[in-house]
N, CA, C and O atoms as a GROMACS GRO file, in nm:
protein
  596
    1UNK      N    1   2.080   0.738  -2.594
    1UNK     CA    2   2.005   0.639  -2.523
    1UNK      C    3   1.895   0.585  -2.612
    1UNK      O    4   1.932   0.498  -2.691
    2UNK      N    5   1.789   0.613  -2.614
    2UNK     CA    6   1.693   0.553  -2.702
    2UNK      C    7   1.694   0.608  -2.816
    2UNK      O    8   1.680   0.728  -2.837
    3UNK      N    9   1.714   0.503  -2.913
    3UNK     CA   10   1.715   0.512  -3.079
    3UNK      C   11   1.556   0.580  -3.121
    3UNK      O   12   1.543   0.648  -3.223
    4UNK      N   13   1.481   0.560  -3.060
    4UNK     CA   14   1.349   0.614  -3.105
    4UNK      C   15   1.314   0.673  -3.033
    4UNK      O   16   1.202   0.695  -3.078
    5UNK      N   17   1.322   0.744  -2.909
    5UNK     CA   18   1.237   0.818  -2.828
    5UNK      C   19   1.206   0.935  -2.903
    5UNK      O   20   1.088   0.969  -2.897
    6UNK      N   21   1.285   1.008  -2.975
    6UNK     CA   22   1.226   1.094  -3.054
    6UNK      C   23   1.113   1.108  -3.148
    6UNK      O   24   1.069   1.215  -3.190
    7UNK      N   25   1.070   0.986  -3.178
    7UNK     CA   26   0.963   0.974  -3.280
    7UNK      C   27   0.835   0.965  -3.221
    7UNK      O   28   0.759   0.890  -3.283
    8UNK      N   29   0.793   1.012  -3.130
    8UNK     CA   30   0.696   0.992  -3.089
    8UNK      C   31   0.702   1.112  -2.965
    8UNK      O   32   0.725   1.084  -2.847
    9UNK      N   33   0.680   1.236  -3.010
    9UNK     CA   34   0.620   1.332  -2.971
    9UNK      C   35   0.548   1.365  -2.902
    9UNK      O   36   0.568   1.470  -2.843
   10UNK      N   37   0.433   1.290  -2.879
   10UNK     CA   38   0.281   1.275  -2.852
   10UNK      C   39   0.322   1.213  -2.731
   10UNK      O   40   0.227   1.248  -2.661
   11UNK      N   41   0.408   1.135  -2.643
   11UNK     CA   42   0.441   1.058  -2.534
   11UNK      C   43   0.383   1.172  -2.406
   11UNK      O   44   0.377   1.295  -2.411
   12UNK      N   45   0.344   1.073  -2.287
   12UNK     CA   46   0.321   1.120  -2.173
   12UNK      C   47   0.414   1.171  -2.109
   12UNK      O   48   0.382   1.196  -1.993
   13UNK      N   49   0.530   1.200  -2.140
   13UNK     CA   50   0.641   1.298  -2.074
   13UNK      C   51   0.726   1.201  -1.961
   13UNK      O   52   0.688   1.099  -1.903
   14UNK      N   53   0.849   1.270  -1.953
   14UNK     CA   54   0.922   1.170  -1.884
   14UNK      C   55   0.921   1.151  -1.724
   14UNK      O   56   0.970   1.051  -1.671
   15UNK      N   57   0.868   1.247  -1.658
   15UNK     CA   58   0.812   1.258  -1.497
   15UNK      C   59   0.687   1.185  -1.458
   15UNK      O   60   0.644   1.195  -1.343
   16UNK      N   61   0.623   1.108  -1.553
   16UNK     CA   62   0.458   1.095  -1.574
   16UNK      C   63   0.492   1.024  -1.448
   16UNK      O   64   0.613   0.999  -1.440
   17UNK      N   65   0.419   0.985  -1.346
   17UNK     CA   66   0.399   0.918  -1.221
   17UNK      C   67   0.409   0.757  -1.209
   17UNK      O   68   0.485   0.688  -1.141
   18UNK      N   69   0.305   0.719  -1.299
   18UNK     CA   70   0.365   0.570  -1.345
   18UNK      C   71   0.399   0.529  -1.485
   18UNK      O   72   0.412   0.611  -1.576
   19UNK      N   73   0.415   0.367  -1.502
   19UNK     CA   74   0.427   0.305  -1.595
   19UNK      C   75   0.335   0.240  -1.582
   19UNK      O   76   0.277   0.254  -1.474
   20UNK      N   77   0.274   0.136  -1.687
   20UNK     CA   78   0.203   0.060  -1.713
   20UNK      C   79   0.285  -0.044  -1.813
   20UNK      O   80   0.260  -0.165  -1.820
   21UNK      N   81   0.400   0.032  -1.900
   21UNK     CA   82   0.419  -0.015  -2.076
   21UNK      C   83   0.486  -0.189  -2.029
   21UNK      O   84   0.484  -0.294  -2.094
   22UNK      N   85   0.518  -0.171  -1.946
   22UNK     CA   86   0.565  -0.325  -1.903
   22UNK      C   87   0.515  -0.430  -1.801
   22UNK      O   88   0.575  -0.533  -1.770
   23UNK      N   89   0.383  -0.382  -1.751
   23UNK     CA   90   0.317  -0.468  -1.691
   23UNK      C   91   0.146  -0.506  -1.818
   23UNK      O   92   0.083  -0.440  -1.900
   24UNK      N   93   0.136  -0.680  -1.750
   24UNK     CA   94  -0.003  -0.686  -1.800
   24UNK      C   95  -0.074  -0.676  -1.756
   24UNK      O   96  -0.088  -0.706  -1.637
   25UNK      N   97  -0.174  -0.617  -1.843
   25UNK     CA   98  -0.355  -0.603  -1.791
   25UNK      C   99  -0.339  -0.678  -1.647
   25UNK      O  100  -0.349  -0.609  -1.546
   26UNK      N  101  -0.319  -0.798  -1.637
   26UNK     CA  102  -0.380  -0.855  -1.509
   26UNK      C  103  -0.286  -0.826  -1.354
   26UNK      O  104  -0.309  -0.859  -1.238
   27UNK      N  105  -0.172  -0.747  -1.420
   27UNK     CA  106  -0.052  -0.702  -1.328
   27UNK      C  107  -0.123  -0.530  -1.268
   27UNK      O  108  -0.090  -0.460  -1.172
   28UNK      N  109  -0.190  -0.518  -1.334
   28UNK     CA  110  -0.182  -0.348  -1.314
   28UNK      C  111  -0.239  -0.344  -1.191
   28UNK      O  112  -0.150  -0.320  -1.109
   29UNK      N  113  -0.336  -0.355  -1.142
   29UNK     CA  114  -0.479  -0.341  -1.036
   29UNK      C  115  -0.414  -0.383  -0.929
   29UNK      O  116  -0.493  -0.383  -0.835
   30UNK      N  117  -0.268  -0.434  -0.884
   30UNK     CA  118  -0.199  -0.475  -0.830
   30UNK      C  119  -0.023  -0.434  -0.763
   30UNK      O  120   0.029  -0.409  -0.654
   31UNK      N  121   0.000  -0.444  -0.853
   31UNK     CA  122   0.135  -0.361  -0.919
   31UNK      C  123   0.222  -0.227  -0.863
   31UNK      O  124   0.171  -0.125  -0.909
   32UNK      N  125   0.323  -0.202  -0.790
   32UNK     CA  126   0.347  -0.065  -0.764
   32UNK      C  127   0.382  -0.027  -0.921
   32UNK      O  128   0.441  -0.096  -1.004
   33UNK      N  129   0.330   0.093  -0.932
   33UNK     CA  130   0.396   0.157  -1.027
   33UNK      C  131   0.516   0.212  -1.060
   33UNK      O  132   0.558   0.272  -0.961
   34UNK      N  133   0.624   0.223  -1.191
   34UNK     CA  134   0.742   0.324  -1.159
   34UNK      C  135   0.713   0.463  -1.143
   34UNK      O  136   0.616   0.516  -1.197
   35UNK      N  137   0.809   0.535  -1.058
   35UNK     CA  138   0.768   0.642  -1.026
   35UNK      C  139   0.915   0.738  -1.036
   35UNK      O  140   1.017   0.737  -0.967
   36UNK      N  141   0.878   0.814  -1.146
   36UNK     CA  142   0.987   0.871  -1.231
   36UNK      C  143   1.020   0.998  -1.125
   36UNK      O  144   1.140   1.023  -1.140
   37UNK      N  145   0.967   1.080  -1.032
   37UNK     CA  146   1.038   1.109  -0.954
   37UNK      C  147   1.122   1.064  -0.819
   37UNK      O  148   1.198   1.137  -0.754
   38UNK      N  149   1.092   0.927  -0.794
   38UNK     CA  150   1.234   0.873  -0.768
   38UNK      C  151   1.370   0.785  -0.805
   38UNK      O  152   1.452   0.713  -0.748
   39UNK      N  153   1.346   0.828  -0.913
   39UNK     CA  154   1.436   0.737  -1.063
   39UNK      C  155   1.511   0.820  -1.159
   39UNK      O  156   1.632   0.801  -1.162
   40UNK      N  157   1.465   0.899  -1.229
   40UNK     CA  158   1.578   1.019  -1.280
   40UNK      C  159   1.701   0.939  -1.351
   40UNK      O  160   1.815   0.985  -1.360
   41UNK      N  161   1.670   0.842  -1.388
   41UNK     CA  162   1.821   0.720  -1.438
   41UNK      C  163   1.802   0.761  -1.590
   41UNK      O  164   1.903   0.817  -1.633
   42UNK      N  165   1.739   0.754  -1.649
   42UNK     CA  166   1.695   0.798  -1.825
   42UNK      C  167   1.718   0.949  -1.808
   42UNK      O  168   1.670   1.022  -1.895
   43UNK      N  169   1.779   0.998  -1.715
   43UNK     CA  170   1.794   1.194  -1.690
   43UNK      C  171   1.992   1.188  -1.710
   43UNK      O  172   2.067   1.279  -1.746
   44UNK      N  173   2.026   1.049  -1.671
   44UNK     CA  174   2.178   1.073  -1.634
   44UNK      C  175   2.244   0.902  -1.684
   44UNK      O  176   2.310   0.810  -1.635
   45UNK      N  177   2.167   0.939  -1.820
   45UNK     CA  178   2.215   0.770  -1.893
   45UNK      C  179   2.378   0.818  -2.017
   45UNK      O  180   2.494   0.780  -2.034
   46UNK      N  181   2.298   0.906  -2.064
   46UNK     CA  182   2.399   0.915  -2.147
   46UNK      C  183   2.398   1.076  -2.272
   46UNK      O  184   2.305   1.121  -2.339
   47UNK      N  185   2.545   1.127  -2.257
   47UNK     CA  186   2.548   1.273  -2.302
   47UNK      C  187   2.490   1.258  -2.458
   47UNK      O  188   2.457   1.363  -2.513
   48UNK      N  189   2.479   1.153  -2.520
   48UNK     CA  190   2.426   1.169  -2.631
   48UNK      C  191   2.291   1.160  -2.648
   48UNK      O  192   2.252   1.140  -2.763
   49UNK      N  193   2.211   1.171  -2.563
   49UNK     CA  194   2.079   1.118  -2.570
   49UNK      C  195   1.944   1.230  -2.520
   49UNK      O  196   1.829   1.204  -2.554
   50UNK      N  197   1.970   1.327  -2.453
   50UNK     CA  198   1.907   1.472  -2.501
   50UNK      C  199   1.886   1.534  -2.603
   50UNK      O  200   1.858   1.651  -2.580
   51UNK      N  201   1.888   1.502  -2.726
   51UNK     CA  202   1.914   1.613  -2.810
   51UNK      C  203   1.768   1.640  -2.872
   51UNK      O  204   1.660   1.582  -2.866
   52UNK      N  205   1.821   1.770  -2.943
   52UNK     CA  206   1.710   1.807  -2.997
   52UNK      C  207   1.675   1.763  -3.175
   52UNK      O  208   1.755   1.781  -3.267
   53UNK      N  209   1.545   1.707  -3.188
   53UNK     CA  210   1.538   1.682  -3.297
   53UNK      C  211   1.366   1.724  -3.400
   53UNK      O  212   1.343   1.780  -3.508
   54UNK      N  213   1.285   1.664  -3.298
   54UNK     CA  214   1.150   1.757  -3.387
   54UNK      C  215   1.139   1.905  -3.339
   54UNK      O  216   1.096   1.989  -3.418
   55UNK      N  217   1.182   1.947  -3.190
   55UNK     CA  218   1.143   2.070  -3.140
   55UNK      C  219   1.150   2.202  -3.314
   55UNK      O  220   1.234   2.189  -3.404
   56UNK      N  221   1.056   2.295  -3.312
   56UNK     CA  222   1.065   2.406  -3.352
   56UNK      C  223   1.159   2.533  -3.333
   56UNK      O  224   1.153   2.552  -3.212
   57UNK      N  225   1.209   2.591  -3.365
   57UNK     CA  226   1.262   2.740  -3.290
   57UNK      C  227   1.198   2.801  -3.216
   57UNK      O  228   1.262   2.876  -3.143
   58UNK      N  229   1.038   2.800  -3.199
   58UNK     CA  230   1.004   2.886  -3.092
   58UNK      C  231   0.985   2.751  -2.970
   58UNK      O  232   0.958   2.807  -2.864
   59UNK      N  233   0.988   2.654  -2.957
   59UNK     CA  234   1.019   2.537  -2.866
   59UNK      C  235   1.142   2.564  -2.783
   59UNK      O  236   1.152   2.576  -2.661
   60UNK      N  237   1.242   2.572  -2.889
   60UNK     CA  238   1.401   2.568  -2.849
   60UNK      C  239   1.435   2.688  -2.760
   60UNK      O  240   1.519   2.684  -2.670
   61UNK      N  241   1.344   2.820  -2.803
   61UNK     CA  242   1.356   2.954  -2.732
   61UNK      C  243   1.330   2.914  -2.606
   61UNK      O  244   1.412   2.946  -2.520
   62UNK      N  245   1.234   2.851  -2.572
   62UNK     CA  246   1.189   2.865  -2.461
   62UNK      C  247   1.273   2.777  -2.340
   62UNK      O  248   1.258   2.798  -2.220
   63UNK      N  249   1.375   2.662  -2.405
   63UNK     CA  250   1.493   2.638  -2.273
   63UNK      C  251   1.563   2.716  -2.261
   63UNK      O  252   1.598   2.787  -2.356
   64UNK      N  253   1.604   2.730  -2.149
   64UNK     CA  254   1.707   2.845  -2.070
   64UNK      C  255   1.841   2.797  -2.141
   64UNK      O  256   1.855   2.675  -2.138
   65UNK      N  257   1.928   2.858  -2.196
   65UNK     CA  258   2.029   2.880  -2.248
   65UNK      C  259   2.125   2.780  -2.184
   65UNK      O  260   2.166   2.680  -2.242
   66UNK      N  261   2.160   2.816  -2.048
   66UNK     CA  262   2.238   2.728  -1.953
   66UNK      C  263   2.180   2.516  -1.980
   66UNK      O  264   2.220   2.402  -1.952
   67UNK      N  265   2.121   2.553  -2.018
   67UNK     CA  266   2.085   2.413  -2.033
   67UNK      C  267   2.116   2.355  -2.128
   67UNK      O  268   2.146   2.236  -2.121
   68UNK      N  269   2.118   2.427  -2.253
   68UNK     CA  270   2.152   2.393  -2.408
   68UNK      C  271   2.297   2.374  -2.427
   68UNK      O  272   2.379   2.458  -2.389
   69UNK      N  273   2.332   2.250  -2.495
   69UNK     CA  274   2.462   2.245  -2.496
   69UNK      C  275   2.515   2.321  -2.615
   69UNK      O  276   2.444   2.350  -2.711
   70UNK      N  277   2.693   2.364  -2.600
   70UNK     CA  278   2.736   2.444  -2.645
   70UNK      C  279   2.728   2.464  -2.818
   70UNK      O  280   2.725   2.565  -2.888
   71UNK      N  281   2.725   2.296  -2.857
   71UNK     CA  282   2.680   2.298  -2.995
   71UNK      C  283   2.539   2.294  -3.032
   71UNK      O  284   2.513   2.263  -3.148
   72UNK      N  285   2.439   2.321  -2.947
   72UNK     CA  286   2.294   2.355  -2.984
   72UNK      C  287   2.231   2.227  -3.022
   72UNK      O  288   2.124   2.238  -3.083
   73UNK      N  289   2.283   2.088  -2.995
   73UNK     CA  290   2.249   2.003  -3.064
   73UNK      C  291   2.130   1.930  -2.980
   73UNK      O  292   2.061   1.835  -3.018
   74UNK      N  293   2.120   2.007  -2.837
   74UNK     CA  294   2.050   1.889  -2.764
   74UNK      C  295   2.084   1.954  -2.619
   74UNK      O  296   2.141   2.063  -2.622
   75UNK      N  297   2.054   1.899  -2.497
   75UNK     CA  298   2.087   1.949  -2.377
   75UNK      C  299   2.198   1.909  -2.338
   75UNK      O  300   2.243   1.796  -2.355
   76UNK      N  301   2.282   2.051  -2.251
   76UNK     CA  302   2.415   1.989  -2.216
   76UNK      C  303   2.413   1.929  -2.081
   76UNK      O  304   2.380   1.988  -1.978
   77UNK      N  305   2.440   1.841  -2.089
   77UNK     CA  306   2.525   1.715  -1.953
   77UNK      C  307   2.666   1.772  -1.896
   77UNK      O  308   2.755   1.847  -1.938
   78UNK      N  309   2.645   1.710  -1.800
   78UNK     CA  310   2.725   1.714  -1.711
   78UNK      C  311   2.777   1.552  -1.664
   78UNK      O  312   2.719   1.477  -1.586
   79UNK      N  313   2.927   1.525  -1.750
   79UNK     CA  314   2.935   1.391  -1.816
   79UNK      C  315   2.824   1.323  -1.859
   79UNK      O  316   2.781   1.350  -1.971
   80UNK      N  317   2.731   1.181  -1.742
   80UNK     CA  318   2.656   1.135  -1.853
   80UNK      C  319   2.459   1.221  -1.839
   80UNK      O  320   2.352   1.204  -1.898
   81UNK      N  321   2.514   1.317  -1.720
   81UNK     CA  322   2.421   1.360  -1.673
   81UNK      C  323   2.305   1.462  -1.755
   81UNK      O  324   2.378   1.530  -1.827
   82UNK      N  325   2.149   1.513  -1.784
   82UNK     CA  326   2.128   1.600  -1.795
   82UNK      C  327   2.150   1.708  -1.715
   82UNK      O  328   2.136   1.677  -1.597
   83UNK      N  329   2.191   1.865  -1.738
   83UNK     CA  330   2.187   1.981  -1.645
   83UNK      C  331   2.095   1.975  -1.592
   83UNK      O  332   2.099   1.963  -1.470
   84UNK      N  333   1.958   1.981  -1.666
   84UNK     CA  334   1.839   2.039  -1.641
   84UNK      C  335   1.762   1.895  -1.491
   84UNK      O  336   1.648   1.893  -1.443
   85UNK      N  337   1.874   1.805  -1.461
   85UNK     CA  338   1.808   1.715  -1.329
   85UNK      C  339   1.845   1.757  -1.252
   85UNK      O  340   1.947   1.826  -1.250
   86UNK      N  341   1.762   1.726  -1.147
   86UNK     CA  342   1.773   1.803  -1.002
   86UNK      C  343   1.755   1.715  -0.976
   86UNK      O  344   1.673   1.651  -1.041
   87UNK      N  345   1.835   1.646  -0.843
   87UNK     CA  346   1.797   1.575  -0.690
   87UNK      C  347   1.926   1.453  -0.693
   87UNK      O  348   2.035   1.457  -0.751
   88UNK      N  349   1.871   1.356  -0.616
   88UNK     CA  350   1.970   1.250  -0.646
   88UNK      C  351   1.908   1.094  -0.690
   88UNK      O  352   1.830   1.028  -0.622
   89UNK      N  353   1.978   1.044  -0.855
   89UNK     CA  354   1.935   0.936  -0.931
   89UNK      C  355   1.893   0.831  -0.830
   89UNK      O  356   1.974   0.782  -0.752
   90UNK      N  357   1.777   0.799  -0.832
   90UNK     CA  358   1.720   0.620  -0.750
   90UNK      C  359   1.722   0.656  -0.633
   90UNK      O  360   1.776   0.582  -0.550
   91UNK      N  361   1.645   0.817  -0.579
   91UNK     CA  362   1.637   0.835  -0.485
   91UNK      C  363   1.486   1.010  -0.465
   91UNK      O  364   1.415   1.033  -0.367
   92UNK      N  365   1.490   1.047  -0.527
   92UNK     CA  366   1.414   1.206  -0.568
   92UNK      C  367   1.461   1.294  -0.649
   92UNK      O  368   1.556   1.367  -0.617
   93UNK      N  369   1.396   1.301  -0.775
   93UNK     CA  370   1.456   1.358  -0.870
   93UNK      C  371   1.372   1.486  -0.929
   93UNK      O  372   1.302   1.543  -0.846
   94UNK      N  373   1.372   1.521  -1.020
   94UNK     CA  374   1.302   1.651  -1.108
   94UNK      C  375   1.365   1.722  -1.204
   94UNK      O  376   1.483   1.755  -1.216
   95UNK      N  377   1.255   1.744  -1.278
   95UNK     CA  378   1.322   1.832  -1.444
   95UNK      C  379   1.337   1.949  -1.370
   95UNK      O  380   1.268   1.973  -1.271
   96UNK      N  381   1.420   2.020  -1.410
   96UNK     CA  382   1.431   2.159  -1.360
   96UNK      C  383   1.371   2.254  -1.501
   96UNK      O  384   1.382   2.376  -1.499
   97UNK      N  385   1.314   2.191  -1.608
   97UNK     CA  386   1.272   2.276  -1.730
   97UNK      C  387   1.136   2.186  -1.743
   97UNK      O  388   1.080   2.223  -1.846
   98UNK      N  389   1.054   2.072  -1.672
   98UNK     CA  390   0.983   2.027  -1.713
   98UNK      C  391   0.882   2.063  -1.818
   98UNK      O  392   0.868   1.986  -1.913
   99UNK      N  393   0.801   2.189  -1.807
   99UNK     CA  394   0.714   2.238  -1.878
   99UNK      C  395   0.772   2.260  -2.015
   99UNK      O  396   0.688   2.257  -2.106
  100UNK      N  397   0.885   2.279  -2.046
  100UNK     CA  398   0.984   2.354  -2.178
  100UNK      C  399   1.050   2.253  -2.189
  100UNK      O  400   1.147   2.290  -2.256
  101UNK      N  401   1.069   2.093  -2.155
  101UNK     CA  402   1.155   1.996  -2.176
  101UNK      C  403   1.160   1.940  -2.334
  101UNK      O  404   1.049   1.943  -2.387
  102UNK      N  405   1.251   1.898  -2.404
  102UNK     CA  406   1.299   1.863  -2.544
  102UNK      C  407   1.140   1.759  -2.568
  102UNK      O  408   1.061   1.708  -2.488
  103UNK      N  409   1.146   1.761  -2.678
  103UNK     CA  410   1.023   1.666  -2.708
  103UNK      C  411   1.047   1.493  -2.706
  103UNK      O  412   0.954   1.413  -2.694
  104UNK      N  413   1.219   1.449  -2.724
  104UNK     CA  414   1.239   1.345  -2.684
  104UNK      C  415   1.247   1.317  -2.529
  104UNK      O  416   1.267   1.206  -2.479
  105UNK      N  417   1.224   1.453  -2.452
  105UNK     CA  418   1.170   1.393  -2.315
  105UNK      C  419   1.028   1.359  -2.283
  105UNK      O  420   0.979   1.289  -2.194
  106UNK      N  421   0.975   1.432  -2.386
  106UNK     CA  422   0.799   1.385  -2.393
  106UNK      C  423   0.784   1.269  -2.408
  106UNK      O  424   0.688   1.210  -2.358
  107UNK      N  425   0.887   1.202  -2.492
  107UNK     CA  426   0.864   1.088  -2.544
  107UNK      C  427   0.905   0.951  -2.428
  107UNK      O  428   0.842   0.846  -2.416
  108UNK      N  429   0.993   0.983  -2.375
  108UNK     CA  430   1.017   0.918  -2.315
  108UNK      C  431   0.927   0.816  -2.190
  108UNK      O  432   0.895   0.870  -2.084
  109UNK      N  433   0.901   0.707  -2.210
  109UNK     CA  434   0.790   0.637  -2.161
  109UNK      C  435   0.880   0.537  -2.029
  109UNK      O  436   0.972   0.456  -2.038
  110UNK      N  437   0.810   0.582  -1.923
  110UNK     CA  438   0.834   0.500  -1.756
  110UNK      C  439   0.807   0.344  -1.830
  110UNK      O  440   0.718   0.327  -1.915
  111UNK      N  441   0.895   0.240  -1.785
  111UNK     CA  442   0.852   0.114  -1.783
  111UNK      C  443   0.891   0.058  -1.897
  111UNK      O  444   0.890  -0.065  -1.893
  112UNK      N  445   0.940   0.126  -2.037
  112UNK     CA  446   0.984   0.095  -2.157
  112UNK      C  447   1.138   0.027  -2.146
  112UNK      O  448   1.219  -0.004  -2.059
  113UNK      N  449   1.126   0.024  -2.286
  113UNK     CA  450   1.306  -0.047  -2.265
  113UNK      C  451   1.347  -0.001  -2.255
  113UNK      O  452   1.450  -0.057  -2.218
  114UNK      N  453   1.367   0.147  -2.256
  114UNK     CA  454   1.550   0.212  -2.306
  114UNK      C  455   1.486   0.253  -2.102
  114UNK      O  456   1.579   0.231  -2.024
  115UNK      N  457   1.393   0.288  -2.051
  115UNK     CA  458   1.407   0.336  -1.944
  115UNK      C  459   1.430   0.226  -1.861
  115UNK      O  460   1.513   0.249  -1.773
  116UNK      N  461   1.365   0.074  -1.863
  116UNK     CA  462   1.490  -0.029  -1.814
  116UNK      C  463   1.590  -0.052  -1.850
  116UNK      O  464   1.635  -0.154  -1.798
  117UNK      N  465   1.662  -0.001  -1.928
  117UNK     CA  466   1.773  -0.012  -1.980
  117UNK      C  467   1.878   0.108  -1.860
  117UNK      O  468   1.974   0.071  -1.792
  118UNK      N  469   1.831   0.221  -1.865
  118UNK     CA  470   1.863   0.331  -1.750
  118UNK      C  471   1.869   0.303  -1.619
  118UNK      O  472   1.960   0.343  -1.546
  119UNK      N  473   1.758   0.223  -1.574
  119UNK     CA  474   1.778   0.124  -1.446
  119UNK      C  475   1.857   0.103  -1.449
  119UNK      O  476   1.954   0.177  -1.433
  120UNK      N  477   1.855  -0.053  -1.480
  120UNK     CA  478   1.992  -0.142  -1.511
  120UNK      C  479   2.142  -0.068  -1.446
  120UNK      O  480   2.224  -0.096  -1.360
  121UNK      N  481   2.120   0.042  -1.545
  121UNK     CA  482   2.306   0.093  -1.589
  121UNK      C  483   2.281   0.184  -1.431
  121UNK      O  484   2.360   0.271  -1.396
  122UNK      N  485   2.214   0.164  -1.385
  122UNK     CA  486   2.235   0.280  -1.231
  122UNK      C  487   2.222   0.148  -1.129
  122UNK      O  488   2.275   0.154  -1.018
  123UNK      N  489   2.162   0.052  -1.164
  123UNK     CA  490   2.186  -0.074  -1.063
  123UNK      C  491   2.056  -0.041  -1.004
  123UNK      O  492   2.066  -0.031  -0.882
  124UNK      N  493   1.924  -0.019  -1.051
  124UNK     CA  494   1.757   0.007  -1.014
  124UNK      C  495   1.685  -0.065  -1.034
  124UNK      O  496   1.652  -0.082  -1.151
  125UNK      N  497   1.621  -0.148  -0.921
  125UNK     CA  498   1.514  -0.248  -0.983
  125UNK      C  499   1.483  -0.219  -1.115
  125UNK      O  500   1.507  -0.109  -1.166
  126UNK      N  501   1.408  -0.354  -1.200
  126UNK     CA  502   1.376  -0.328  -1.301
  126UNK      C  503   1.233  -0.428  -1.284
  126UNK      O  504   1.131  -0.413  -1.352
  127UNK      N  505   1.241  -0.481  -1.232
  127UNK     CA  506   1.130  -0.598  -1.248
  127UNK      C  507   0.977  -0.558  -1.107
  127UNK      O  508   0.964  -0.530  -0.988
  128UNK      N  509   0.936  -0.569  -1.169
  128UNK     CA  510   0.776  -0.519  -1.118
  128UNK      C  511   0.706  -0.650  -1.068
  128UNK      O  512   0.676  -0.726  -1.160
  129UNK      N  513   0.673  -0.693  -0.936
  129UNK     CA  514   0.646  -0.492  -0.851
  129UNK      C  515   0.799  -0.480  -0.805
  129UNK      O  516   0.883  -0.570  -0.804
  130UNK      N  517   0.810  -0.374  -0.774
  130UNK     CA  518   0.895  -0.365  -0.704
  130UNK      C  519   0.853  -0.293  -0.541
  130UNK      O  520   0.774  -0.198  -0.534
  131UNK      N  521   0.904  -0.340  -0.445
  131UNK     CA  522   0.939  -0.294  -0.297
  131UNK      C  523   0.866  -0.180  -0.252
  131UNK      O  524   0.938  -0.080  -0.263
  132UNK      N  525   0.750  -0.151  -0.205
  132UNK     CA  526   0.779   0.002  -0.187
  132UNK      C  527   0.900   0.069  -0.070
  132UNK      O  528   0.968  -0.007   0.000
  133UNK      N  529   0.909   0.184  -0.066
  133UNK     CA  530   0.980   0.199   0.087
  133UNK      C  531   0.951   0.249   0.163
  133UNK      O  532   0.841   0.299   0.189
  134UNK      N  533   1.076   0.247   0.236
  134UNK     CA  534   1.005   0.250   0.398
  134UNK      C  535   0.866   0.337   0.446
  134UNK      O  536   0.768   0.320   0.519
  135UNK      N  537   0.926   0.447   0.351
  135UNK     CA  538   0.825   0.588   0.410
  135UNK      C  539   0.685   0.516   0.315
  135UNK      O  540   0.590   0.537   0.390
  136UNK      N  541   0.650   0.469   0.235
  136UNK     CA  542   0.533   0.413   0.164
  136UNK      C  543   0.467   0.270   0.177
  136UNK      O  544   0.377   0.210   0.118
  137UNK      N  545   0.585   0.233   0.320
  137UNK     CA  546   0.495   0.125   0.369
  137UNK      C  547   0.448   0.170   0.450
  137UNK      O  548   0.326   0.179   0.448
  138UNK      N  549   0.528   0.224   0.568
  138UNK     CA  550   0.469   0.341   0.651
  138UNK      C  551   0.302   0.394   0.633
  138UNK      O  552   0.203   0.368   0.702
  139UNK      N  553   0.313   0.470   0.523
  139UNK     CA  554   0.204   0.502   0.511
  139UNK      C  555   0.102   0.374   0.465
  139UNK      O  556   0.010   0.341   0.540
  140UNK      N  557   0.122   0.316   0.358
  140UNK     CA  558   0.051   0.164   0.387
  140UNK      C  559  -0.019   0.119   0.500
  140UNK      O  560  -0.142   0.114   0.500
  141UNK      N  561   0.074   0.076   0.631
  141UNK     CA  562   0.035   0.036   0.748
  141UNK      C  563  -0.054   0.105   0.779
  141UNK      O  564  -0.160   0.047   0.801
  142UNK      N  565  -0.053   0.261   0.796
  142UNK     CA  566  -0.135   0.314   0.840
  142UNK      C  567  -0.272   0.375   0.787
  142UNK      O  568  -0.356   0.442   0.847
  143UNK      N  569  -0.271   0.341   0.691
  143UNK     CA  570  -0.425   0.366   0.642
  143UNK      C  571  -0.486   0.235   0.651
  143UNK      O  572  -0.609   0.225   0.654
  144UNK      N  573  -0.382   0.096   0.658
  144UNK     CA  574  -0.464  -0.050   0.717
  144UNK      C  575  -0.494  -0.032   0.842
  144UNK      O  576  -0.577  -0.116   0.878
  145UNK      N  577  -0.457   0.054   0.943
  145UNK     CA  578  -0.516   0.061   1.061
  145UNK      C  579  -0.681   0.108   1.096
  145UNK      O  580  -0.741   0.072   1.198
  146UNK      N  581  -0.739   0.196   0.990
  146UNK     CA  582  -0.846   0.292   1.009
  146UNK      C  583  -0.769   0.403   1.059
  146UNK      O  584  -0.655   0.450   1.066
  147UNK      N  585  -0.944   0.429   1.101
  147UNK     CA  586  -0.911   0.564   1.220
  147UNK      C  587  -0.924   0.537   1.342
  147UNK      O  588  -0.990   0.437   1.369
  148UNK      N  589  -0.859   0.630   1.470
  148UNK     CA  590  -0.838   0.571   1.565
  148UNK      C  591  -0.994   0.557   1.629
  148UNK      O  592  -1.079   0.628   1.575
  149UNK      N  593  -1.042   0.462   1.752
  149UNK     CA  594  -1.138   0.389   1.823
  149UNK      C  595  -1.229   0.511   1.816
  149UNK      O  596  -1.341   0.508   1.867
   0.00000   0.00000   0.00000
């Protein structure tokens, strides 16, 4: 999936709550944010795109075995899927290794291209704002109400 997510180490991790990288300054204060636990699409883009490449050996120790694919090269999928996702894509998702996740999942940035690109290929809004739902207008409405009389 992303030609570079690996190079950049230092990234806010791939669960981070929102994006910003594709809205402007004057979009933000406004804007729903993406929200990578109900999206998980950059988790189940493609079997080549986990792998491991800056991690260390004592990094690599620390994923659970079951997760590592058989040639050690990266995490094993389940076709285009990561193992290590839990829930269901464009709906509630989660790392099941978050804390111990590959460093190209660190890298991986909400709102970027290759993660609209993951949209896309799952058929997920891509364009901001997007909709909230039901249950988050819900709550919306009701904090525009106050408190009761």
């Amino acid at each position: 999936m992303p030609q570079d997510a690996d190079r950049n180490p230092a990234g806010p991790g791939l669960f981070a709550l929102a994006a910003t990288a594709s809205v402007s300054s004057s979009q933000r204060g406004s804007a729903p944010l993406f929200d990578c636990q109900s999206c998980g699409a950059c988790c189940s883009y493609s079997p080549e795109w986990p792998r491991f490449s800056t991690e260390d050996d004592a990094q690599l120790d620390r994923i659970p075995e079951k997760y590592v694919a058989a040639d050690l090269s990266g995490m094993r999928c389940e076709g285009s899927r990561c193992s290590a996702l839990t829930g269901e894509v464009g709906k509630s998702t989660a790392c099941g290794i978050y804390e111990v996740r590959p460093d190209v999942c660190h890298a991986c940035m909400p709102g970027d291209d290759e993660c609209l690109m993951a949209r896309r290929a799952h058929g997920l809004p891509v364009e901001l704002p997007i909709s909230p739902t039901k249950a988050e207008q819900s709550h919306m409405d009701s904090c525009e109400e106050g408190p009761p009389p």
